[in-house]
Steps between C-alpha positions, in 0.01 A plus 500: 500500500390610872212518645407736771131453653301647834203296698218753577202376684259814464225547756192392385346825314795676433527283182402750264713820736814266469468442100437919462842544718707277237306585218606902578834522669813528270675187528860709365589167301464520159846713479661263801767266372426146443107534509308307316160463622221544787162347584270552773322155556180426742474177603265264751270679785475361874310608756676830591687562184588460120857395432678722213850473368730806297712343286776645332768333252836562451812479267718409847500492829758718505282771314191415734739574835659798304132682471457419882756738559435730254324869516199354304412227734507735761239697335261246398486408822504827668115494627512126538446544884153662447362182354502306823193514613371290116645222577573219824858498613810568274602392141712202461727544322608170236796499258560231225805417263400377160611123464335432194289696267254371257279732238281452175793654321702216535211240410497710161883439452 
């Protein structure tokens, strides 16, 4: 499993602007490859912002860095540019290799 996930810290007031952005644009990833599953998460606020993270799991990394190349990424993020002004400085970007995994499923086994 792979995890890919982006820091936002979104001006304070463009909260609700920066949910309606994610909430509407097609992401192009429930045909990609290797998908298997998104969240948008909001986190802590501080005095000029409120932290959120995407989050996006996958089978590989191979299939995450395949959809970074591929004509869907390109456009999901296609009018990424106009969302700028929501949010302080750019994404960081984070990715994560599964080490160990651990579900209710197994506890059931």
């Amino acid at each position: 499993m792979f995890l890919a996930m982006n820091r936002f810290k979104v001006k304070l007031g463009s909260e609700a602007d920066f949910e309606t952005v994610w909430r509407e644009r097609d992401s192009h990833l429930r045909t990609v490859p290797g998908f298997k599953s998104f969240h948008l998460l909001r986190g802590p606020t501080k005095d000029d912002h409120t932290l959120y993270a995407s989050h996006s799991e996958w089978a590989s990394r191979a299939d995450f860095e395949a959809w970074t190349r591929s004509e869907a990424f390109r456009k999901a993020h296609g009018s990424a540019g106009a969302n700028k002004p929501l949010y302080l400085g750019h994404p960081e970007v984070e990715l994560f290799e599964s080490v160990l995994a651990q579900s209710v499923e197994d506890q059931a086994a």
